[in-house]
N, C-alpha and C positions, 0 to 999 in steps of 0.2 A: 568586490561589488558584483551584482546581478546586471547583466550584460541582457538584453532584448535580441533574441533573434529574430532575422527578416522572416516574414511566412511565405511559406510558397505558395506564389500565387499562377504559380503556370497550367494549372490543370485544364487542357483545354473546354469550350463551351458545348455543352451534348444534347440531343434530344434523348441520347438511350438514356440507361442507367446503371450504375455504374459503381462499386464497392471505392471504399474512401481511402485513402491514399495513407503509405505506410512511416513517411517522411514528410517534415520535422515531426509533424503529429502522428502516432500511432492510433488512425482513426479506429481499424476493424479492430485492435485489442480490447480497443476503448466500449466502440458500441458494435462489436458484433458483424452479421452481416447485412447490416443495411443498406442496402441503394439509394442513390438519388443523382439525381442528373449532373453533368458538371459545374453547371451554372451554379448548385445549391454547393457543391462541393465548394466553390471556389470562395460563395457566401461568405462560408464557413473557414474557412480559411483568413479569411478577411476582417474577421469579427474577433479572433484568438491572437495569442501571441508567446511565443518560447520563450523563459527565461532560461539563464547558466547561471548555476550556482556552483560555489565551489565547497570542496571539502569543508565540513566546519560551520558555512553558514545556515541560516535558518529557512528552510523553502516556504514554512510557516511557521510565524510567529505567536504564539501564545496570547489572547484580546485583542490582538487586532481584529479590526470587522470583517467580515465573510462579504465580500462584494461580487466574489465568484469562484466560480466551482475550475477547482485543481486537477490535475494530473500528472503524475509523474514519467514521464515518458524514456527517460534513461537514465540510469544509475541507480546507486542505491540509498536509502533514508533508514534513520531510527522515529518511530515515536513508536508507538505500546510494541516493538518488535522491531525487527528489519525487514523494509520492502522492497522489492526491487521491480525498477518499470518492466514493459508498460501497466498501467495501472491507475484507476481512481487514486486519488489522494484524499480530498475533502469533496463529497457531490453532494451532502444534504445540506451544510450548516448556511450554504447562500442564500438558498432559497425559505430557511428561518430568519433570514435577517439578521442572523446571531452574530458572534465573536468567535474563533477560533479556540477550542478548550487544551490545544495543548501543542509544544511544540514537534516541530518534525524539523531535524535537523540531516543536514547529507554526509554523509560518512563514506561514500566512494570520493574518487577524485574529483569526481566534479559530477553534476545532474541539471539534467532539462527537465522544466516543469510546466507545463503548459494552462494559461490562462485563460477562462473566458468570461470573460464580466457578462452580471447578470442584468444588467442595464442593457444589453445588446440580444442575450441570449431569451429573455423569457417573449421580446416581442416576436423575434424570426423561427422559435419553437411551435408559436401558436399556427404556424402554414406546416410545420413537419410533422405528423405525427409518429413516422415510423423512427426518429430521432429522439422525441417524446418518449415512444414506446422503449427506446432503447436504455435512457435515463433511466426510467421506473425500473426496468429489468437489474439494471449495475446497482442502484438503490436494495433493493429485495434484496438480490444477491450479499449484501454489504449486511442487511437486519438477520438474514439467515445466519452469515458466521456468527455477527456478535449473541445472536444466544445462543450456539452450539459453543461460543466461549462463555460466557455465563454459564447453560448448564454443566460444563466441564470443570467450572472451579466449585460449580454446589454439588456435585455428585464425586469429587475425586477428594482423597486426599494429597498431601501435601506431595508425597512422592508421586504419585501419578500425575500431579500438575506439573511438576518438572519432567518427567519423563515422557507426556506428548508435548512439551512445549519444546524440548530438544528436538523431535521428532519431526516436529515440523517447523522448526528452525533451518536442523540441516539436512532437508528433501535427500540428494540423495548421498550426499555427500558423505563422508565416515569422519568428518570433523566438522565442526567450527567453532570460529571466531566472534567471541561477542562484541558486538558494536555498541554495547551498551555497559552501565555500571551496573554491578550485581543489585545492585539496591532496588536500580527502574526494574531490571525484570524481576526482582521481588514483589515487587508492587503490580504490577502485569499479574499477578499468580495470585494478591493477596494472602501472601505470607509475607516471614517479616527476609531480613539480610538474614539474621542466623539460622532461620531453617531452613531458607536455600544453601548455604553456606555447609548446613550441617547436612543437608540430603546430598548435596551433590559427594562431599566426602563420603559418606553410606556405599552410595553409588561405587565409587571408585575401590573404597576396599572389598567390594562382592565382584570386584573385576567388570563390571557393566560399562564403565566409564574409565578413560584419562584425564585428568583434569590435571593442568599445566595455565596455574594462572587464571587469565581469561579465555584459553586454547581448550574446549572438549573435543577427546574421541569418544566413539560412539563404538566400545568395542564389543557388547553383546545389542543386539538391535532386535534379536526376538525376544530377550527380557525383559527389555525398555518396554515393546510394544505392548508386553503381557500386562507390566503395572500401568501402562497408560490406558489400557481397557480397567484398572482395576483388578488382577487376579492375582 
């Protein structure tokens, strides 16, 4: 089950100002560097709350209503990929009043995600603006990837959409682990299971790739990079 963490509420009260505190909440990951006095910190603090999730369950669920905006603050998640905190999870779909369109389940040992209802959050935003400012910014940031992923599945073919998708799957690492069924990240690529199925093997007999299962190495990384430019 989802366990409630206490917030901390010790951040002393300030006239200065003062960057936002890095535990249980990872404020400055979150928004940056913003200031605000203690008092507002502690606000804020006061307004949010930790969940523990564990391996397995759902940090978000699929229709349920967006009552407030998420964040993942340690561990790691599947939905369109693997995330890993600190990090937005869901910042827009609250403030549409909407549903949640898909699930995000945790796939480390266990994950913090941090809550703040928008019933608390949009009245104590209208005295913040540099907190305000900071939202829009994680927002933008969020609409910039999703069409440099869009334009990357209308401009690539199939093979190049696997080949940066590994790419920046495994940063820097020279393997991974899919947290996912080949199916979802087909669907992530819009392609179907067989042509991933059939690229990645491509892959593996041109030497580029080991593929063991759900285990890739990543054994030529300037090749990879060439067909995820397309060349």
């Amino acid at each position: 089950m989802i366990a409630p963490l206490s917030p901390d509420l010790s951040l002393p009260a300030s006239t200065g100002l003062i960057p936002g505190p890095a535990h249980p909440i990872p404020w400055r990951a979150l928004l940056g560097d913003v200031l605000l006095d203690g008092d507002s910190w502690s606000a804020l603090a006061g307004m949010t709350h930790v969940r523990r999730c564990q391996a397995g369950e759902l940090a978000i669920r699929r229709g349920d209503a967006a009552v407030a905006m998420l964040a993942l603050c340690e561990g790691k998640v599947a939905a369109r990929g693997p995330l890993s905190g600190p990090q937005w999870l869901d910042l827009h779909t609250a403030w549409l009043e909407g549903r949640y369109e898909e699930d995000v389940t945790v796939v480390s040992a266990s994950a913090q995600v941090m809550v703040w209802p928008m019933a608390v959050a949009t009245m104590w935003l209208r005295s913040q603006p540099p907190v305000l400012e900071a939202l829009v910014r994680a927002v933008s940031a969020q609409l910039r990837d999703a069409q440099d992923g869009i334009r990357g599945l209308t401009m690539k073919d199939a093979t190049g959409r696997v080949a940066a998708w590994l790419l920046a799957q495994a940063g820097a690492a020279g393997e991974l682990q899919l947290a996912e069924r080949k199916r979802d990240v087909a669907a992530q690529l819009s392609i179907s299971p067989e042509t991933l199925s059939r690229t990645l093997r491509q892959l593996a007999d041109r030497g580029v790739l080991a593929v063991q299962g759900y285990r890739i190495g990543l054994l030529d990384r300037v090749e990879l990079l060439a067909l995820a430019r397309g060349r």
